[in-house]
N, C-alpha and C positions, 0 to 999 in steps of 0.2 A: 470527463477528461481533465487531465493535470496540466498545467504548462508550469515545466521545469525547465527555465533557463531561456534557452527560444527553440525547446523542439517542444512538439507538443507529445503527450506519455496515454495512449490506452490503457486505462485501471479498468478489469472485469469482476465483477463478482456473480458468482451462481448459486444456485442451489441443487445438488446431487443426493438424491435417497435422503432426505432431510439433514443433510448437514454441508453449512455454508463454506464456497471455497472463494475467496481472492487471488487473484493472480495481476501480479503487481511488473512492471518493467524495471531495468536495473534506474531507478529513483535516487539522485543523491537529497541531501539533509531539505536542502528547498523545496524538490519536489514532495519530499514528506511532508516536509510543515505547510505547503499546499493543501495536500490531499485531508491532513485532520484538519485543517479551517474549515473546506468546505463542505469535509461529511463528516462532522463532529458523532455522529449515529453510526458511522460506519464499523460492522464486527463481524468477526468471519473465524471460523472454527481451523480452517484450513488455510495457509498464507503461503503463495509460491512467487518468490521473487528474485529478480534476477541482479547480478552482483552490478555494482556500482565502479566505473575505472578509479575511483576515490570518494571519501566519505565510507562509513559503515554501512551495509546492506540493509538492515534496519535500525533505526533509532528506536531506545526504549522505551519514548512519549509515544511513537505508534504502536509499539509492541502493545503497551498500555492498554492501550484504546481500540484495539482490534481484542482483544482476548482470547487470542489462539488456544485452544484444547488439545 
């Protein structure tokens, strides 16, 4: 679990027919920079995230480090 801001954010990640999906809530920049501090490991083939009311939906340092296929 992320805490972005003062709400708290369910991050899910699975595995379907061997290939990994995250599903991510609309996260702005903080909840990102949460999320890679505390699963610097974290990577998912699949990434479904929902839009942010500001800030960019995804930053390119998580793009990064998730390594979407």
């Amino acid at each position: 679990m992320v805490r972005a801001g003062r709400r708290n954010a369910l991050v899910l990640r699975c595995e379907c027919d061997g290939h990994s999906i995250l599903l991510l809530p609309a996260l702005g920049r903080d909840g990102q920079e949460a999320l890679m501090r505390r699963h610097p490991e974290l990577r998912a083939e699949i990434v479904v995230a929902g839009l942010p009311a500001r800030d960019e939906p995804l930053c390119d340092p998580l793009l990064e480090m998730l390594q979407p296929g």
